[in-house]
MARLODREN-784259 format. One record per residue (C-alpha): residue in three letters; x, y, z. Coordinates in steps of 0.05 Angstrom, whole numbers, padded with zeros to 5 digits, always signed. Layout:
ALAXYZ ...
//
This chain:
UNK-03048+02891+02694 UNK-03060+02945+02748 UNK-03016+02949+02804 UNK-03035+03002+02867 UNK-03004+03025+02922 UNK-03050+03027+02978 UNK-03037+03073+03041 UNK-02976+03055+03090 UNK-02989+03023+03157 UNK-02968+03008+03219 UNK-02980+02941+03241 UNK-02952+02887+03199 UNK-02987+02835+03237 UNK-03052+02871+03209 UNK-03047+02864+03138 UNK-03012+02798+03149 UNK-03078+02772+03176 UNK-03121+02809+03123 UNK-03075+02772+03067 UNK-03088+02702+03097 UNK-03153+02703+03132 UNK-03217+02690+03091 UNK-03232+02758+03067 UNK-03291+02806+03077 UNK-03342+02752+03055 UNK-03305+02686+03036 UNK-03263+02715+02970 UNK-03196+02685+02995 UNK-03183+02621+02975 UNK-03113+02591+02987 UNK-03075+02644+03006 UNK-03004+02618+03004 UNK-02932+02657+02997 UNK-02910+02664+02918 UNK-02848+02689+02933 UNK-02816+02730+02990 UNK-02740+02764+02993 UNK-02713+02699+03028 UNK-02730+02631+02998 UNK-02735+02607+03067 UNK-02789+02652+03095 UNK-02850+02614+03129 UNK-02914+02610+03100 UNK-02974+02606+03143 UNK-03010+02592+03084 UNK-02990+02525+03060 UNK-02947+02508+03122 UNK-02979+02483+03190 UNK-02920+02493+03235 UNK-02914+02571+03206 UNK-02951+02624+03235 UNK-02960+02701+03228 UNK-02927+02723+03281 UNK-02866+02684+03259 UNK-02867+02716+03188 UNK-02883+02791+03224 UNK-02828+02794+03264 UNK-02771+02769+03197 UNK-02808+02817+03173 UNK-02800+02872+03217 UNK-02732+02860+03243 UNK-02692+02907+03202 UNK-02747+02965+03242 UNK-02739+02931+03304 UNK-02665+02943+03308 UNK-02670+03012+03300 UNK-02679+03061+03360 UNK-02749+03063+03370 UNK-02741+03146+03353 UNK-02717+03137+03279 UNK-02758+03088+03262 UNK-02817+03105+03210 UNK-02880+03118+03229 UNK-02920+03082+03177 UNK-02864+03030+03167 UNK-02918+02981+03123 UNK-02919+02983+03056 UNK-02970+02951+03006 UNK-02982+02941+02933 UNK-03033+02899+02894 UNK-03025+02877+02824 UNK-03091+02849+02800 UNK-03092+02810+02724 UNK-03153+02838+02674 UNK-03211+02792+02672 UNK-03196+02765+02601 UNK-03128+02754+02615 UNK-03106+02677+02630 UNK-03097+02648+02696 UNK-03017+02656+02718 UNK-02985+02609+02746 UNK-02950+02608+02821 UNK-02879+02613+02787 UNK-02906+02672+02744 UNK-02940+02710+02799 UNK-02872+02707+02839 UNK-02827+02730+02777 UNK-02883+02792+02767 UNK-02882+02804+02851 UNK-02800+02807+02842 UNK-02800+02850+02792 UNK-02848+02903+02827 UNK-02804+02908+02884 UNK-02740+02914+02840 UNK-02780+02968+02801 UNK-02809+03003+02858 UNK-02750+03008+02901 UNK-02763+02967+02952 UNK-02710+02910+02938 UNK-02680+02936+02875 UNK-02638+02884+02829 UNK-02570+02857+02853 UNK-02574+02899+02921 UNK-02574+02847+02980 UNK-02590+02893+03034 UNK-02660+02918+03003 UNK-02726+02919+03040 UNK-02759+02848+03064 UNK-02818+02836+03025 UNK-02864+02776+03013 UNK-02917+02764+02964 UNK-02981+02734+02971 UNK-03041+02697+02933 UNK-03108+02692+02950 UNK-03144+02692+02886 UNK-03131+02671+02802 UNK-03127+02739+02790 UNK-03078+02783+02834 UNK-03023+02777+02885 UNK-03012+02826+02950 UNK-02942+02849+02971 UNK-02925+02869+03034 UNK-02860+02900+03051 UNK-02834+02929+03118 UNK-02796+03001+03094 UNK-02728+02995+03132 UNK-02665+02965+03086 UNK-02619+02917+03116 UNK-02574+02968+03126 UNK-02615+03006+03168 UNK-02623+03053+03119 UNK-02696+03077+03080 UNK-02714+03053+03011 UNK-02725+03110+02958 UNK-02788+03096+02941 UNK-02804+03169+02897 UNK-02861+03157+02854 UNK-02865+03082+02878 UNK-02934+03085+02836 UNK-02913+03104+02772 UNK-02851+03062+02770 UNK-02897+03006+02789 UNK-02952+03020+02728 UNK-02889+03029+02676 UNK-02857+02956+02692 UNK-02936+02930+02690 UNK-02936+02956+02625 UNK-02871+02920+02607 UNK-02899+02853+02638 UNK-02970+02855+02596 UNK-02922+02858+02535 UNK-02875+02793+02557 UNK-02929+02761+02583 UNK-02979+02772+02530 UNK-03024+02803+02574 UNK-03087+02855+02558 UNK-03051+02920+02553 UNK-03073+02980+02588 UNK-03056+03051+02578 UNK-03009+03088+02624 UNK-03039+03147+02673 UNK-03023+03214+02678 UNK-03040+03226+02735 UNK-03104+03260+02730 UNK-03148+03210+02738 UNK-03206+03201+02795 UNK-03184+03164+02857 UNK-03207+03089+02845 UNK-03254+03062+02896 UNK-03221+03032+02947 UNK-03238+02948+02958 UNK-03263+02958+03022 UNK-03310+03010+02982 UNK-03324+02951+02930 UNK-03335+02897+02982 UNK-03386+02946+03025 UNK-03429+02964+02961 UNK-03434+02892+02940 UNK-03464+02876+03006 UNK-03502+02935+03012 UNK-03524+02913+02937 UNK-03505+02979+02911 UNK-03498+02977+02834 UNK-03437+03031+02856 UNK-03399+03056+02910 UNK-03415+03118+02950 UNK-03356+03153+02921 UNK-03370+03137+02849 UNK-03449+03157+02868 UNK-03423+03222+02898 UNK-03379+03244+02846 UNK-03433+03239+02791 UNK-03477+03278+02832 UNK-03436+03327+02846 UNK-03408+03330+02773 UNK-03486+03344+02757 UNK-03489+03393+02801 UNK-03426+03435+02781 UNK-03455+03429+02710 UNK-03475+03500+02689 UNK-03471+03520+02749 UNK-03457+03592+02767 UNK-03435+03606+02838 UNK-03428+03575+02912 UNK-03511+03580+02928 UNK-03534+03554+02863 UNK-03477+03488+02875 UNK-03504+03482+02949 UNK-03578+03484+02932 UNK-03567+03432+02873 UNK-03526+03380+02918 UNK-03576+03400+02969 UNK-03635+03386+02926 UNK-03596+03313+02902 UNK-03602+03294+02978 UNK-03535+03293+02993 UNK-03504+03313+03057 UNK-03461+03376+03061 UNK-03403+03398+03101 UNK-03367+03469+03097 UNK-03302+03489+03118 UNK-03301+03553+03137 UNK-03239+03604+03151 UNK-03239+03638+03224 UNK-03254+03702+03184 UNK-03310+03667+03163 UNK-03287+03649+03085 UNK-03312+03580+03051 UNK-03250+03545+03040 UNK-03285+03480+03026 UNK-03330+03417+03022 UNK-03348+03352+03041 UNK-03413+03312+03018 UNK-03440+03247+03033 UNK-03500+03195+03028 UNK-03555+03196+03069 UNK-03555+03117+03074 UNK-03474+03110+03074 UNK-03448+03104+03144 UNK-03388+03075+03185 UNK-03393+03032+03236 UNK-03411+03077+03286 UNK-03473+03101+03252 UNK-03439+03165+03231 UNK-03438+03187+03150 UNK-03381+03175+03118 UNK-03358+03235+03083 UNK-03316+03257+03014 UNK-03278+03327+03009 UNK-03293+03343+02925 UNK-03220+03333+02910 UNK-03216+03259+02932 UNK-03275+03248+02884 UNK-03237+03276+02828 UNK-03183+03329+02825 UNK-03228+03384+02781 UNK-03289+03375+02832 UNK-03248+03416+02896 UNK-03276+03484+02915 UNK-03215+03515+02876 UNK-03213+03491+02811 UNK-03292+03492+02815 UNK-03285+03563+02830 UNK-03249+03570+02766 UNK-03307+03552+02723 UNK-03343+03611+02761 UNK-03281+03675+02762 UNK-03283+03662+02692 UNK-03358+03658+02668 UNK-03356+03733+02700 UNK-03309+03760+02640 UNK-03324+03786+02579 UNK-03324+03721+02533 UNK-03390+03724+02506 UNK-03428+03655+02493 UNK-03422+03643+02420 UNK-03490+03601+02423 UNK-03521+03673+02439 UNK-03512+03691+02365 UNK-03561+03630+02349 UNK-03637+03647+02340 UNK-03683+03588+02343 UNK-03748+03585+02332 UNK-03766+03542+02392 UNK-03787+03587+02450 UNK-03732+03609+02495 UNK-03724+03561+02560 UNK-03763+03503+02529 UNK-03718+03438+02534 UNK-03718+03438+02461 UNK-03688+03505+02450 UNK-03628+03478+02504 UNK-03627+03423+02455 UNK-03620+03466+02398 UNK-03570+03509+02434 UNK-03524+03453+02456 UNK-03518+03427+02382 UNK-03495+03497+02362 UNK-03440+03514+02413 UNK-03416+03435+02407 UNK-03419+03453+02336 UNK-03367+03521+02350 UNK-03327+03481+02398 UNK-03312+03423+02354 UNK-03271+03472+02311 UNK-03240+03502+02363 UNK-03215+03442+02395 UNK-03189+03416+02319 UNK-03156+03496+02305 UNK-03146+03524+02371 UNK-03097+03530+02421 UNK-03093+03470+02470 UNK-03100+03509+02534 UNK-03174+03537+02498 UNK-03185+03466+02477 UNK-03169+03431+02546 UNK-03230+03480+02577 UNK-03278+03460+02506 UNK-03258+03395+02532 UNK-03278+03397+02604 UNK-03333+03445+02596 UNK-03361+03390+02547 UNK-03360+03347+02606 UNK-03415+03392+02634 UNK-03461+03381+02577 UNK-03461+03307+02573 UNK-03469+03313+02652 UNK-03540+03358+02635 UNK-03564+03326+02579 UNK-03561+03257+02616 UNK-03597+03289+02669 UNK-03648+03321+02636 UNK-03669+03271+02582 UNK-03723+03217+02574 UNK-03717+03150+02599 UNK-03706+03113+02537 UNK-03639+03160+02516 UNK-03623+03178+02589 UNK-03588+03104+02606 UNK-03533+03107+02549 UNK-03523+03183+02557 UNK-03505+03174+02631 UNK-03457+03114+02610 UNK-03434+03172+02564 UNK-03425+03226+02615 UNK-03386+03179+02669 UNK-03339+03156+02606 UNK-03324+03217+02583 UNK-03302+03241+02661 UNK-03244+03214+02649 UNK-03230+03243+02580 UNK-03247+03319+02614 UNK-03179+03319+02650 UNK-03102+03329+02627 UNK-03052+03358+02644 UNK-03055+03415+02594 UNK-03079+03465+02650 UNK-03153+03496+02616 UNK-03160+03568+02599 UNK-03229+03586+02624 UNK-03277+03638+02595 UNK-03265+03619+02520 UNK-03317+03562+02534 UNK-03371+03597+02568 UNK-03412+03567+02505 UNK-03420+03504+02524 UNK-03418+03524+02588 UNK-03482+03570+02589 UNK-03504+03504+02542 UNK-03509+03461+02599 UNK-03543+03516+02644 UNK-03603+03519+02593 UNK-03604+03448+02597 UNK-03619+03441+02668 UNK-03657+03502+02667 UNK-03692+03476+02601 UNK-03720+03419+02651 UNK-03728+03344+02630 UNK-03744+03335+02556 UNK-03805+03287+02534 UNK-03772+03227+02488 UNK-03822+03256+02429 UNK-03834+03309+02392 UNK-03795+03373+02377 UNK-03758+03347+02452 UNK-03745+03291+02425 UNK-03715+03311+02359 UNK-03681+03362+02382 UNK-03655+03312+02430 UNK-03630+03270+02366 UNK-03591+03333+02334 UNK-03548+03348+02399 UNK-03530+03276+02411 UNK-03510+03277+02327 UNK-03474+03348+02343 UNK-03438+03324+02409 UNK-03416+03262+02376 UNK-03372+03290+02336 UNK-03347+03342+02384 UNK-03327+03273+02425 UNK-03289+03250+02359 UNK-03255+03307+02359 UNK-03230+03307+02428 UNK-03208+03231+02410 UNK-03165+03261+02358 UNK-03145+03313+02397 UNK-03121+03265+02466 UNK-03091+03222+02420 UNK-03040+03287+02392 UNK-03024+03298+02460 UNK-03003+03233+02476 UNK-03065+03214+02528 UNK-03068+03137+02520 UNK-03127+03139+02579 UNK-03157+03198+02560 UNK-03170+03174+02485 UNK-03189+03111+02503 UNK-03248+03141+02552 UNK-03265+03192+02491 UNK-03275+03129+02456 UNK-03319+03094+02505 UNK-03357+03157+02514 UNK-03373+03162+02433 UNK-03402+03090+02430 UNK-03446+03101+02480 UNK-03465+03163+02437 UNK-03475+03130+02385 UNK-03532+03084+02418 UNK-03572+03142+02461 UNK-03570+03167+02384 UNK-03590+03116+02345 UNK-03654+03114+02401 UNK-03666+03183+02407 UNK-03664+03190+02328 UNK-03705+03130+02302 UNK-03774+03167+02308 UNK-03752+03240+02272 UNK-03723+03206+02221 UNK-03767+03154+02213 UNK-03820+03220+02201 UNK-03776+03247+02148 UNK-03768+03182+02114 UNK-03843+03175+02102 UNK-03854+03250+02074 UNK-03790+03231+02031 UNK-03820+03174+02006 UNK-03878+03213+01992 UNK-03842+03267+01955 UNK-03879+03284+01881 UNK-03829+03258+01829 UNK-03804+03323+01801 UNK-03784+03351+01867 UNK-03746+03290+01896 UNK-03712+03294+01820 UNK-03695+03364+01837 UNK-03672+03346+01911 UNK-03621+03287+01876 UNK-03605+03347+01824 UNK-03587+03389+01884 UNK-03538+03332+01923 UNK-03504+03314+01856 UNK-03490+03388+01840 UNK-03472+03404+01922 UNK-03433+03344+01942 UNK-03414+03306+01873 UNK-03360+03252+01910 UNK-03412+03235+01964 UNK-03479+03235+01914 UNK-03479+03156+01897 UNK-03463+03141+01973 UNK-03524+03181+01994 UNK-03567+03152+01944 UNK-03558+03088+01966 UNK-03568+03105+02033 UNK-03642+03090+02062 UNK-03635+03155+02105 UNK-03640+03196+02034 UNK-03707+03202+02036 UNK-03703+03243+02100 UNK-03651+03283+02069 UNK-03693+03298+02015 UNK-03742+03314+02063 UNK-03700+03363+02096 UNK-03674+03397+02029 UNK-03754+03404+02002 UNK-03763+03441+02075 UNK-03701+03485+02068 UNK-03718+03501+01997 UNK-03789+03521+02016 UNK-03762+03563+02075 UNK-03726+03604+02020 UNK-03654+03575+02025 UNK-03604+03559+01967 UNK-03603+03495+01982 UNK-03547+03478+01940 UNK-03497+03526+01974 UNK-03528+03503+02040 UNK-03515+03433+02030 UNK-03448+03437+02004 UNK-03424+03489+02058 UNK-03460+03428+02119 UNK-03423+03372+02081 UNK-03354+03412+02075 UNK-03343+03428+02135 UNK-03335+03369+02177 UNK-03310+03304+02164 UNK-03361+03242+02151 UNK-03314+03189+02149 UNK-03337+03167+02219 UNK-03415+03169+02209 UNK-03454+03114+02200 UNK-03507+03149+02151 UNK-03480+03214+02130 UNK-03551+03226+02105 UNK-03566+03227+02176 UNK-03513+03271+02193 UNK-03536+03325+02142 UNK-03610+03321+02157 UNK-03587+03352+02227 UNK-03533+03397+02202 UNK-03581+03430+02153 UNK-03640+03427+02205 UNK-03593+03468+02252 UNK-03558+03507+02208 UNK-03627+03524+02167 UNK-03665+03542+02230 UNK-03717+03476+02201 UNK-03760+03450+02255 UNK-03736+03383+02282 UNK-03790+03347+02281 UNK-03835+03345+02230 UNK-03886+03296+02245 UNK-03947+03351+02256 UNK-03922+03393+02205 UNK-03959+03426+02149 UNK-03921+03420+02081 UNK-03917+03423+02005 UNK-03879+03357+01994 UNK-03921+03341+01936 UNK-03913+03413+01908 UNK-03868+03419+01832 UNK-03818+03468+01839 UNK-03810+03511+01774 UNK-03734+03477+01748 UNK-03677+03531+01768 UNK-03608+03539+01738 UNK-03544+03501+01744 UNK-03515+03539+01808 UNK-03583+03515+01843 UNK-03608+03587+01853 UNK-03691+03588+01844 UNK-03722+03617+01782 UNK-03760+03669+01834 UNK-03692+03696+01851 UNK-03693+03677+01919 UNK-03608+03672+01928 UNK-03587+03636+01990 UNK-03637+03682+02033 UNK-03633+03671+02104 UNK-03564+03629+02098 UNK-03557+03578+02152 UNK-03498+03588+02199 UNK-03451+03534+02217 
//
């Protein structure tokens, strides 16, 4: 159940007229008074001799006998409370008992006090209920309406429970200003698949993402198409901006436009300037310390990049302190933002989903401490700078091991909301991770599907020395594995490493020890990219020039070769 309190008004008759007329396009149907703070109160709903004027001015005569200076202003006050769509159709009697117990909650008419605000409550649709209340008491006095909102969400929460309704999480706060209905109604007609404010936020979200100072931010909104406003200071300072669509006008012809903090609170010029005062420090980029074989600036080596500094800030955000967490967090934001943007069509739908999920997961209000994640942070640059990725290939695979990397890094920050108590937060982390999950499972299929051949194709003495290897590295997970089909490509992987000169026994054990697999699907998978990464293996392997069907000489119990070759070149993780 979501109640909101929409912006105070005016004119009573106004939003009287809104409530019972037919709507923007025909979605009222029967609007009729539910319940009101006198039994007796007309309703020009279900009653031909009542009109709105006549319920207007019971309404407003507690204003109108004030002196016309101490009245309020905005004197209008209005809250919806709309039912989840799976959630059963309530009654008239039900809607009424919910509508009293949001003003009694609020503080507009609270319980047992006679001379409270006068309020009525009315239904248009199955699914929600509008109260309007006029804010002068019958004592001429004002109602104390302090945080009117989040009195109003914790007494929904209450009702869900009674009633047996869906039950949402409670907000801190931080969340993105909801599109408005008049916003909802306009891009339905306009048969937007979202509203301008929900387009405009993910573009400028995109835009922020690796981002390193005002000019590069302008150009990139610039080069989205948007239109851009700045507020400057008379001694000629940028203080701020506005942006708006092209196609998105009032109805006066004029664009309609949005200042970056009513999209969301982290996208003003402020906090965004943050993200830049601290890249200029002296944290230095942890993914730097990464070599990768891919050449520097090509979409894989972004790809390659991103899985190792999601790889660093996973175990930061499990060890570290939550102020250095909260910017891993946000900063991870950033990535998901580029990645989406930069990836092939066939991963690029689910990743998005991903990106706009996990928006709300980038925000608490455990204030970030910038510069500790200029990793994933300069991760996100090379992504956009890395250019769009082909769905094939080392791209493509490459593409595969961030997605594995980041989807635990998202796990993590499930874990890590849920600690801190952030119901919504969580809950978005979670959304975000499933639609992981699927850009995955598409942007993986092929790679794997490569590795699972050349597995099959191992020579039997080297896949017997590959299952030699797993049950001597990871004993309690070796029967799991086996029975796994993605063995084959982990088999794969391990004849590759073990070529490459590795100890593949040490290497395995140290990829499968330190994370936790409980929430893969394959954890076969899951090694194959850890020990691709952390071996410095080529992703794909599809053109690739091997010695699958080569017999390795047999080597000693502690997996090290009979040439000598100890853990040479030791993959990093």
């Amino acid at each position: 159940m979501i109640p909101r309190v929409h912006k105070r008004g005016k004119l009573t008759i106004g939003l009287l007229y809104y409530l019972y007329g037919p709507g923007t396009h025909e979605e009222h149907v029967d609007p009729h008074l539910v319940a009101a703070w006198d039994s007796l109160a007309p309703d020009p709903g279900r009653d031909p001799q009542a009109t709105h004027t006549e319920l207007q001015k019971l309404l407003d005569q507690p204003v109108e006998a004030l002196a016309p200076s101490r009245r309020p202003a905005k004197h209008v006050w209005h809250l919806s409370v709309r039912a989840a769509p799976e959630d059963p159709v309530l009654s008239d009697e039900q809607w009424g008992e919910i509508a009293r117990r949001m003003v009694a909650a609020t503080g507009i008419a609270p319980d047992g006090d006679d001379a409270g605000c006068r309020w009525a409550a009315v239904r248009h649709a199955d699914d929600h209920i509008h109260i309007i209340a006029t804010l002068v008491r019958e004592d001429g006095r004002r109602p104390r309406l302090n945080n009117d909102a989040g009195r109003a969400q914790a007494e929904a929460r209450l009702i869900e429970a009674e009633y047996g309704l869906k039950r949402l999480n409670t907000g801190d706060g931080t969340a993105a200003q909801r599109p408005t209905s008049a916003e909802r109604h306009k891009a339905e007609r306009q048969q937007r698949e979202r509203t301008p404010r929900e387009e405009l936020r993910e573009t400028v979200r995109r835009a922020v993402a690796g981002a390193t100072g005002e000019k590069e931010f302008f150009d990139r909104l610039a080069a989205a198409g948007l239109l851009i406003r700045r507020r400057i200071a008379p001694s000629g300072d940028l203080l701020g901006y506005t942006v708006a669509l092209p196609d998105d006008r009032n109805k006066d012809g004029e664009p309609i436009f949005y200042s970056g903090s009513r999209l969301a609170p982290d996208l003003s010029l402020p906090r965004i300037r943050e993200r830049w005062s601290a890249d200029r420090g002296d944290h230095v980029a942890a993914s730097s310390s990464w070599p990768s074989p891919m050449a520097p600036g090509a979409p894989s080596a972004a790809r390659r990049g991103t899985a190792s500094a999601a790889w660093q800030a996973l175990i930061v955000i499990e060890q570290g302190d939550d102020a250095v967490a909260a910017a891993h967090i946000a900063s991870a934001g950033e990535v998901l933002d580029a990645l989406a943007k930069t990836s092939a069509a066939h991963t690029r739908s689910e990743l998005r989903e991903a990106a706009v999920a996990f928006e709300r997961a980038s925000r608490s209000h455990v204030r970030a401490e910038r510069g500790h994640d200029r990793a994933l942070r300069q991760a996100a640059r090379d992504l956009i700078q890395g250019g769009p990725a082909l769905g094939r290939g080392e791209d493509g695979a490459t593409t595969a091991m961030a997605i594995d990397m980041l989807f635990f890094l998202v796990t993590a920050v499930i874990h890590w909301h849920a600690k801190q108590g952030h119901a919504q937060q969580a809950a978005a982390a979670r959304q975000a991770a499933e639609h992981l999950r699927a850009a995955y499972q598409a942007a993986a299929a092929q790679p794997l599907g490569v590795l699972y051949q050349r597995g099959r194709r191992l020579g039997r003495p080297l896949l017997q020395r590959q299952t030699f290897v797993l049950r001597e590295a990871v004993p309690e997970l070796a029967e799991q594995i086996l029975a796994e089909p993605g063995w084959y490509a982990l088999a794969a992987t391990l004849a590759d490493a073990e070529a490459a000169g590795h100890n593949t026994t040490m290497l395995l054990a140290d990829a499968a020890g330190r994370r936790e697999l409980g929430t893969a699907e394959s954890v076969s998978d899951v090694l194959v990219w850890r020990l691709r990464r952390s071996a410095d293996l080529p992703a794909d392997t599809s053109s690739a020039v091997t010695a699958d069907r080569r017999t390795v000489r047999p080597a000693d119990r502690t997996g090290r070769q009979a040439q000598g070759r100890t853990g040479a070149r030791q993959g990093r993780s």
